[in-house]
C-alpha positions as CSV (number, residue, x, y, z in Angstrom):
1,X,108.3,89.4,77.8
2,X,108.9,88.4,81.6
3,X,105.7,90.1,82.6
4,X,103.7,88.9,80.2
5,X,104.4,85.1,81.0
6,X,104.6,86.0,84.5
7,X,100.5,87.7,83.9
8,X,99.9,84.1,81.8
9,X,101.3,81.6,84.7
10,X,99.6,83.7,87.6
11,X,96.4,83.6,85.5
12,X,96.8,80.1,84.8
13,X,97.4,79.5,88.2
14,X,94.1,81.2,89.3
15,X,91.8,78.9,86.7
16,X,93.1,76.0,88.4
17,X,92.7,77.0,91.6
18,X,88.9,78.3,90.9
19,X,88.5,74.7,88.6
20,X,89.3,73.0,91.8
21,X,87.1,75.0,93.5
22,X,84.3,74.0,91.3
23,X,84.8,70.6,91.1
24,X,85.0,70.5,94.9
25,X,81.7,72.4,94.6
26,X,80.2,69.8,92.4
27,X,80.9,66.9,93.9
28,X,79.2,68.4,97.4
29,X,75.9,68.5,95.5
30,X,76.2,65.1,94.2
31,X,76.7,64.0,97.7
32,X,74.1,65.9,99.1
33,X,71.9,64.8,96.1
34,X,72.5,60.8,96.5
35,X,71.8,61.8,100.1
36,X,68.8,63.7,100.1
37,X,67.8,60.9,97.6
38,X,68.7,58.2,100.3
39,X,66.5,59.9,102.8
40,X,63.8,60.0,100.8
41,X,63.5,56.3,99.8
42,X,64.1,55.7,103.8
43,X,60.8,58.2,104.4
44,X,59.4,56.1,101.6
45,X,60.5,52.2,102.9
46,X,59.2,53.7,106.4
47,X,55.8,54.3,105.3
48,X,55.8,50.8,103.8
49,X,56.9,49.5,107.0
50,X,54.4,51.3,108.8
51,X,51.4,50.1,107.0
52,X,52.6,46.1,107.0
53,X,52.7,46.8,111.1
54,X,49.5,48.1,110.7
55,X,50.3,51.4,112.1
56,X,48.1,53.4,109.2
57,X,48.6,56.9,111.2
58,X,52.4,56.6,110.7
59,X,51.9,55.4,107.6
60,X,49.8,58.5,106.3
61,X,52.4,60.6,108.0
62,X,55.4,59.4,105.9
63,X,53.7,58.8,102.7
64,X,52.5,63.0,102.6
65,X,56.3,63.6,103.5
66,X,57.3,60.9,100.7
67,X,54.8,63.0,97.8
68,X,56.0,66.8,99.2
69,X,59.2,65.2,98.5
70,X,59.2,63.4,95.4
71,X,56.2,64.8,93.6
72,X,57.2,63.0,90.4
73,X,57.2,59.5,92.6
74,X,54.3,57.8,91.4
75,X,55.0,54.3,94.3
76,X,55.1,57.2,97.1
77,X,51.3,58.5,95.9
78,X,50.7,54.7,96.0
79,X,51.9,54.4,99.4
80,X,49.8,57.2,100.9
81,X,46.5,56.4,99.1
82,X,46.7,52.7,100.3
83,X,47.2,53.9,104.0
84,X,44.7,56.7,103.1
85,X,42.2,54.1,102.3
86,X,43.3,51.3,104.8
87,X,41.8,54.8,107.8
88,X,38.4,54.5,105.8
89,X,39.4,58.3,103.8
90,X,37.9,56.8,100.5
91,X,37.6,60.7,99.0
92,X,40.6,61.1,100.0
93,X,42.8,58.3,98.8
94,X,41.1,58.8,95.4
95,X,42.5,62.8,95.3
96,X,45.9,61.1,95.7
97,X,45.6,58.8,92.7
98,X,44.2,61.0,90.6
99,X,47.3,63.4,91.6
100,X,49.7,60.4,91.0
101,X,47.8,60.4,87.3
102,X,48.5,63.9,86.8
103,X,52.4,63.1,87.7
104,X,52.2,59.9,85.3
105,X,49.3,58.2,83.7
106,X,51.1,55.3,82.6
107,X,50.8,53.4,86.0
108,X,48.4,50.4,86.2
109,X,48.4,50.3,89.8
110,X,46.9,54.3,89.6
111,X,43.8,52.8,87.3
112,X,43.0,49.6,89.7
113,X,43.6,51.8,92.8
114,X,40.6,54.4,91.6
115,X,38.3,51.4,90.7
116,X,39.0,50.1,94.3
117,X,38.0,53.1,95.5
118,X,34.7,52.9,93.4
119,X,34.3,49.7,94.1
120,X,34.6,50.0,97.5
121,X,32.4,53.1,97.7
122,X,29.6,50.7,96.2
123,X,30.2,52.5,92.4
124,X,31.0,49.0,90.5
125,X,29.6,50.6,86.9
126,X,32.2,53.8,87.7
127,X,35.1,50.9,89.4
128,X,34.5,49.0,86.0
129,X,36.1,51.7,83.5
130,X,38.9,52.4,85.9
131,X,39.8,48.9,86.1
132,X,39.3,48.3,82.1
133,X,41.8,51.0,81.5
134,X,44.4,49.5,83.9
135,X,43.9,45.9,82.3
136,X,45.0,47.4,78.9
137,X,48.1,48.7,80.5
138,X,49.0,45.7,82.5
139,X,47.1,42.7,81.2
140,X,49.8,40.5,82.8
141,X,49.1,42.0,86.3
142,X,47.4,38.7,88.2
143,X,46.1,40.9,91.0
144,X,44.1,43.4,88.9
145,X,42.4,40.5,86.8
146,X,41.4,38.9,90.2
147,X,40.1,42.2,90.9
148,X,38.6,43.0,87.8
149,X,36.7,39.5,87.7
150,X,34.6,40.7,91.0
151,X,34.0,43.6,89.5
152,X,32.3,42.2,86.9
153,X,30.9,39.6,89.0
154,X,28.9,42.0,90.8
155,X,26.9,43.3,87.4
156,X,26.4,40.4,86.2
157,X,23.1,38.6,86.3
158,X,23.0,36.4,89.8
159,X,20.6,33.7,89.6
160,X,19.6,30.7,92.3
161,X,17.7,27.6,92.3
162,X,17.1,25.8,95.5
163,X,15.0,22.5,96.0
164,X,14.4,21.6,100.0
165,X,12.8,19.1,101.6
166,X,11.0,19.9,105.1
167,X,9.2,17.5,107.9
168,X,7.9,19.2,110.5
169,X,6.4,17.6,113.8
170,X,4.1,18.5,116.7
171,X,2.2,17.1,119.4
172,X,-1.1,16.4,116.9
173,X,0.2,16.5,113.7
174,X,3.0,16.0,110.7
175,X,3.9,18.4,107.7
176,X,5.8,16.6,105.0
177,X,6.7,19.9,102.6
178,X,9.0,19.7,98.8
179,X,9.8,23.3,97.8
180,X,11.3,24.6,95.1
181,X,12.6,28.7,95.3
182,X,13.9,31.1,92.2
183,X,15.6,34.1,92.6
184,X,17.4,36.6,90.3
185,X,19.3,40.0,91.2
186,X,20.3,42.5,88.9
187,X,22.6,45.6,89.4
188,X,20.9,48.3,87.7
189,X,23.3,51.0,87.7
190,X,25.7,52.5,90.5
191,X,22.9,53.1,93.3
192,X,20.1,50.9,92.3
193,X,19.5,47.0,92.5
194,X,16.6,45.0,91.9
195,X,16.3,41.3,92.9
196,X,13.1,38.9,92.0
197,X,12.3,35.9,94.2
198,X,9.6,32.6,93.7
199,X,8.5,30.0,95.9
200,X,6.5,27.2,95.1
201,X,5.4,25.1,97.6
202,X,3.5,22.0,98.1
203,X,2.8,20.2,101.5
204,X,0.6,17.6,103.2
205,X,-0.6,18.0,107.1
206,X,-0.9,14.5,108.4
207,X,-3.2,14.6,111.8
208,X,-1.8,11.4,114.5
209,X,-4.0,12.0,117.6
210,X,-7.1,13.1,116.2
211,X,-10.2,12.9,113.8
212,X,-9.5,15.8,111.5
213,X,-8.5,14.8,107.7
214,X,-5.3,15.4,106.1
215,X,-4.9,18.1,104.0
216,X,-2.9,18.8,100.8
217,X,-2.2,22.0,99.3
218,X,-0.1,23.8,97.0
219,X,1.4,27.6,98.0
220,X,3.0,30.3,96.0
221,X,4.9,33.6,96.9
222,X,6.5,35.9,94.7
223,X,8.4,39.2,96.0
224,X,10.1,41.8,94.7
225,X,12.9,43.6,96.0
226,X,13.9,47.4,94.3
227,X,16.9,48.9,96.4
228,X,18.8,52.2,96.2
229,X,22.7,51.2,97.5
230,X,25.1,54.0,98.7
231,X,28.4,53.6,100.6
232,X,27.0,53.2,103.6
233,X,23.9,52.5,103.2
234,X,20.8,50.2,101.3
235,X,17.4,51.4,101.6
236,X,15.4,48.8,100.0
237,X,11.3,48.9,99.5
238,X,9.5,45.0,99.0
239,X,6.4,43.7,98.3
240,X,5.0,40.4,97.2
241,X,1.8,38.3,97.2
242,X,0.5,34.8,96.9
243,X,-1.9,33.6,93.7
244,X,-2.8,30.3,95.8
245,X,-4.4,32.5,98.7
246,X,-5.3,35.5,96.5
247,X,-3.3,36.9,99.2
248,X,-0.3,40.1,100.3
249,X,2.2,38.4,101.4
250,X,4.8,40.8,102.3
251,X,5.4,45.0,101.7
252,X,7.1,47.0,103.2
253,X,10.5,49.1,104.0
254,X,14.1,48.3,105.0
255,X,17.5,50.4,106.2
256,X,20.8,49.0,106.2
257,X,23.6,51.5,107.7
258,X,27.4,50.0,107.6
259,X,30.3,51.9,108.8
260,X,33.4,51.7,110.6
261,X,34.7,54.1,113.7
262,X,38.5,53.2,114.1
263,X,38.8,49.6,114.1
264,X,34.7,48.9,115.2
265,X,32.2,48.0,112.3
266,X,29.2,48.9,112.8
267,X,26.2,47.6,111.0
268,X,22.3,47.9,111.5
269,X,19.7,47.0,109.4
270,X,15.8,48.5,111.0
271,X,12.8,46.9,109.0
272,X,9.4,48.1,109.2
273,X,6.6,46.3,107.1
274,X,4.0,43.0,106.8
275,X,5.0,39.4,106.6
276,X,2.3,36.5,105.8
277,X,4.8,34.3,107.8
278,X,2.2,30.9,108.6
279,X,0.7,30.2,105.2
280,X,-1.1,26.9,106.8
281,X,-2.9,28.7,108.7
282,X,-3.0,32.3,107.1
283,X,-1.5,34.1,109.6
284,X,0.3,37.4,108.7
285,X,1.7,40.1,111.5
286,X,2.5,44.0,111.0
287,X,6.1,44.0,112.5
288,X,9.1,46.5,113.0
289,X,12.3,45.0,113.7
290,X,16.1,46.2,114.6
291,X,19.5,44.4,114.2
292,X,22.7,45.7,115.4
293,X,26.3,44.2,115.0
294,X,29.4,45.6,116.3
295,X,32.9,44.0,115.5
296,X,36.1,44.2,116.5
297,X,39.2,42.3,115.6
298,X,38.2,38.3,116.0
299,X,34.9,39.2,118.6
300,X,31.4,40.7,117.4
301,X,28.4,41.4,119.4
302,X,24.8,40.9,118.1
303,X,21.5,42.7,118.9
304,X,18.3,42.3,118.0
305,X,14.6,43.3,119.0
306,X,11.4,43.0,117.2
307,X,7.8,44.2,118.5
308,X,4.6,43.6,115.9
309,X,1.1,42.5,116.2
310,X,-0.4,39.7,114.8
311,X,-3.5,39.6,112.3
312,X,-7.0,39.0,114.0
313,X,-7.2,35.1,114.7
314,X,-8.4,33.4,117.8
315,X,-7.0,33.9,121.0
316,X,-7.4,32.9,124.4
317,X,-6.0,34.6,127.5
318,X,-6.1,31.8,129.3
319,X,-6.3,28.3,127.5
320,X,-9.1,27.5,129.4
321,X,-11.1,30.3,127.9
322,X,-13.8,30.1,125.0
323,X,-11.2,31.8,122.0
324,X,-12.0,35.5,120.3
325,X,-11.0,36.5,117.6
326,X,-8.2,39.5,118.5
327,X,-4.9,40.7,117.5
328,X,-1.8,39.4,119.0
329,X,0.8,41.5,120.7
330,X,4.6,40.2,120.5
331,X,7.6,41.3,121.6
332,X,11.4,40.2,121.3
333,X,14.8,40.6,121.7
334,X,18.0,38.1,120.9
335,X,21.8,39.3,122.1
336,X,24.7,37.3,121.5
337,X,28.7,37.5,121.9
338,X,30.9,35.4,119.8
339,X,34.3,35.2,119.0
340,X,36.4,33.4,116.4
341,X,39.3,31.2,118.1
342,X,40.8,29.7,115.0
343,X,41.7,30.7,112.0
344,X,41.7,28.4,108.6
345,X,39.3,26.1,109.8
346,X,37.5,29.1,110.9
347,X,35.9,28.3,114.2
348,X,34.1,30.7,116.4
349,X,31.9,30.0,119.5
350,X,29.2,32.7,120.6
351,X,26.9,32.8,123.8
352,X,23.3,33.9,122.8
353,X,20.5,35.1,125.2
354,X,17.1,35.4,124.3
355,X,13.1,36.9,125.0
356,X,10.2,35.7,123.5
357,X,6.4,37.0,124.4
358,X,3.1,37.2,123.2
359,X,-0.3,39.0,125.1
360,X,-2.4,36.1,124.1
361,X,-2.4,32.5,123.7
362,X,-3.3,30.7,120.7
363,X,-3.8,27.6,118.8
364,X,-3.2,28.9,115.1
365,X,0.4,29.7,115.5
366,X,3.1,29.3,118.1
367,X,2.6,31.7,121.0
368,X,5.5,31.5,123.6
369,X,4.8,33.2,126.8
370,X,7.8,34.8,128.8
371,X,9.8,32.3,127.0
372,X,14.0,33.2,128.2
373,X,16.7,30.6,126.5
374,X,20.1,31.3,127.4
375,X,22.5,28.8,125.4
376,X,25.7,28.1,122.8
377,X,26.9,27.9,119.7
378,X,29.7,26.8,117.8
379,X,30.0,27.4,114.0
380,X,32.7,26.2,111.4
381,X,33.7,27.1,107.6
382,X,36.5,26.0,105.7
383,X,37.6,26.4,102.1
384,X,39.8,23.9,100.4
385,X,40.3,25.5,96.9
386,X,36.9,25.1,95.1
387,X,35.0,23.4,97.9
388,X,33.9,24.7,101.1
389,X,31.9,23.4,104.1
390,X,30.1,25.1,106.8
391,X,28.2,23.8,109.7
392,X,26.8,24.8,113.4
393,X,25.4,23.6,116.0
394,X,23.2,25.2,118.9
395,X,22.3,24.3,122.7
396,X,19.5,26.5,124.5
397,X,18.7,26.3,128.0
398,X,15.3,27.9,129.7
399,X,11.6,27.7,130.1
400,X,8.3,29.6,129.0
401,X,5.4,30.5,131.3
402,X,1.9,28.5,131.2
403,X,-0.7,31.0,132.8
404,X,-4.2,29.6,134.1
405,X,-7.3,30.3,136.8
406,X,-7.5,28.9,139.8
407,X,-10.2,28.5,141.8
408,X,-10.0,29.2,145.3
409,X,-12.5,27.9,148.3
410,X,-14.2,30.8,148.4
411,X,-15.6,30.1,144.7
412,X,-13.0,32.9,143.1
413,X,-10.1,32.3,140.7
414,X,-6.6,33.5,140.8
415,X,-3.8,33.6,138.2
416,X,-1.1,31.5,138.5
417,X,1.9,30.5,136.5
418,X,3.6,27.1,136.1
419,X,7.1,26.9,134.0
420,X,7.2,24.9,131.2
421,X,10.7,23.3,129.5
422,X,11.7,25.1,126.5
423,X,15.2,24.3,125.7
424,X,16.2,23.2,122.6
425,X,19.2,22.6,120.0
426,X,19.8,22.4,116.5
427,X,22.7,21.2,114.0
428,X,22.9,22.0,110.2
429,X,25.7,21.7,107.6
430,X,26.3,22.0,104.0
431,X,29.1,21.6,101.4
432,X,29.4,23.4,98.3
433,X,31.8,23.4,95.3
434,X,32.4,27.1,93.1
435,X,33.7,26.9,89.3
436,X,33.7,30.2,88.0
437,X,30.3,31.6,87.3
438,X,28.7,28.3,88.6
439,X,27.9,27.0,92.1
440,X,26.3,23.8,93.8
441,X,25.5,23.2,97.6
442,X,24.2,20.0,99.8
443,X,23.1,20.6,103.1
444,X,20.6,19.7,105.4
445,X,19.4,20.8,109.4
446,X,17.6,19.5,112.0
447,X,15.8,21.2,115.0
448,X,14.7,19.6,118.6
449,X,12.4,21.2,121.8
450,X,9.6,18.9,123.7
451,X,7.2,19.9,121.5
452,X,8.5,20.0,118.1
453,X,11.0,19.2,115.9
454,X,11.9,20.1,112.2
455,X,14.4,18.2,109.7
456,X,15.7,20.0,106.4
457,X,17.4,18.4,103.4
458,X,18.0,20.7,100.2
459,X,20.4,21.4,97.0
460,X,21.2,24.8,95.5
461,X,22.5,25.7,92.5
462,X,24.0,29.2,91.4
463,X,25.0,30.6,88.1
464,X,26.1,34.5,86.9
465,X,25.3,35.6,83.7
């Protein structure tokens, strides 16, 4: 009887020994559980961290840790596509939120975060399902609606309607011009966009300083625009004539290209194609043309160059000369540097050189000669809720060449050159006031050199259907 209770107490006293033993085992893995868990919503507040500071790699870094960790954690998937996508990795961020889906498909931020991606990679047909699925789980989320809504702005039916008044002035005579313009754009589907424009045009040429008569006349140009749109780029092929002058007014073939490389943009659009650009005179040239912009942070950098000839009109190669009839030559280039120096009024000031020559000389169209301006400007916008204004204003300094014979003593002639004051400045502004699909604008511009000047006054109206 002794041994037996002795067996029962030493048995009893080995089951609490190996119960504290457990327990002391259990409560080290809830410790290290709440701690591991600890760390990993650190990792996970890091990465957030990282990405308000702006520093994306850091950002990536923690939010792959964050999803090795927590697989199941739908914000941490958030967190690395956002960063993902912040570095320009558009394939990428959308692998992680389609991962995040297969975790949990019940997240609204998942749904709106693929349609960004779509939307960003110039998809908005593909953006629009994502983003119709994530309103029907969140329909109270602010931020997707707001989204949303430019979704769907973008496939809607864009229409404008804008109604300008134009004087123009030289030496000899006066243009008084009221046009009206149309245009409509359409997205088609994911890659393609078409876009219909009108002109109508009607204009009187008063003569001050001589005997011919003035002349009246009514102008039309219609173009179309068909354009296949990727990611990075639009390549867009145009065309468009004139019933008036039974007349081609434009074809031809466009490239835009728009990227990033770490913080730069880079954008450049090359055109190639025909322009009837001085209907008074009918005067079209065959041009190709380049413009380049780089950006970074508040400061960008513009180029641009153009080379064409004009169509066969008279020219002279020097003014004294009996006029031929000939192509024109022309060649051109424009840089400029600008940077924006406040914020909210947006106000940014940008030096601008530029080169303007033609081979001949001619009085059907404006034919600078060596002509170099090297000037200002200084541009504003600021939105106040619904309304907006924007305005700049221009200063160029510089001169053009005059070339002309000479005749010596000896009964020869030798080319010389005088300089001739071409500076110039402008000024322009408008206002305009946005209620949802609906948009108005007042504005008006006015341009001064010695030898001409132009004033504009016109009212535009937008609506998306």
């Amino acid at each position: 009887m002794i041994v037996v209770s002795r067996h029962i107490i030493f048995c009893f006293l080995g089951f609490v020994q190996n119960f504290r033993k457990a327990m002391l085992f259990l409560m080290m893995v809830v410790i290290m559980t709440a701690v591991a868990g600890q760390d990993k919503e650190k990792l996970h507040e890091a990465g957030h961290r990282a990405l308000e500071e702006g520093n994306i790699a850091e950002a990536i870094n923690h939010g792959e840790k964050a999803v090795k960790l927590m697989p199941d954690h739908v914000p941490s998937y958030l967190l690395l596509a956002k960063a993902l996508s912040f570095d320009g990795q558009l394939d990428e961020a959308i692998a992680v939120y389609q991962q995040a889906n297969q975790a949990d498909s019940t997240w609204a931020e998942v749904w709106a975060g693929l349609g960004r991606m779509y939307y960003w990679k110039s998809k908005p047909y593909t953006a629009k399902g994502y983003y119709e699925k994530a309103v029907s789980l969140y329909p109270e989320n602010a931020g997707i609606q707001t989204e949303f809504a430019e979704v769907r702005n973008a496939l809607q039916f864009n229409t404008q309607a804008r109604y300008q008044y134009v004087r123009e002035q030289e030496e000899h005579y006066q243009i008084d011009a009221l046009n009206q313009r149309y245009s409509a754009n359409k997205r088609l589907s994911d890659r393609f966009q078409v876009s219909l424009h009108f002109l109508l045009d009607h204009s009187t040429r008063a003569y001050t300083e001589t005997d011919r008569p003035d002349t009246t006349r009514w102008y039309d140009n219609t173009h179309l625009n068909w354009s296949y749109v990727s990611e990075s780029h639009v390549l867009s092929l145009y065309g468009g004539g004139s019933v008036s002058d039974n007349h081609i007014t434009s074809y031809g073939l466009s490239w835009r290209f728009k990227t990033r490389l770490g913080d730069v943009g880079i954008e450049n659009i090359l055109n190639g194609g025909y322009s009837y650009f001085y209907y008074w005179n009918q005067v079209g040239r065959t041009a190709i043309s380049d413009q380049l912009t780089l950006t970074y942070a508040n400061t960008s950098l513009n180029l641009e160059y153009n080379s064409g000839t004009i169509d066969e009109k008279p020219v002279q190669q020097y003014r004294t000369d009996v006029p031929h009839i000939d192509e024109n030559p022309f060649t051109s280039y424009r840089a400029s540097l600008g940077r924006k120096i406040v914020r909210s009024p947006d106000i940014t000031i940008s030096v601008v050189h530029s080169y303007y020559d033609y081979t001949y000389y001619s009085t059907e169209y404006y034919t600078p000669e060596e002509r170099l301006l090297t000037g200002v400007s200084m541009s504003f916008y600021h939105r106040f809720h619904m309304f907006y204004v924007y305005g700049m204003i221009n200063g160029n300094m510089g001169s053009e060449k005059y070339y002309y014979l000479e005749e010596q003593e000896n009964g020869s002639a030798v080319e010389v050159s005088e300089s001739i004051d071409a500076g110039n400045w402008s000024v322009s502004l408008e206002a305009g006031y946005e209620e949802g699909p609906f948009s108005v604008a007042i504005g008006g511009s006015h341009f001064n050199n010695p030898y001409y000047q132009n004033m504009v006054a016109f009212v535009a109206l937008s609506a998306r259907f």
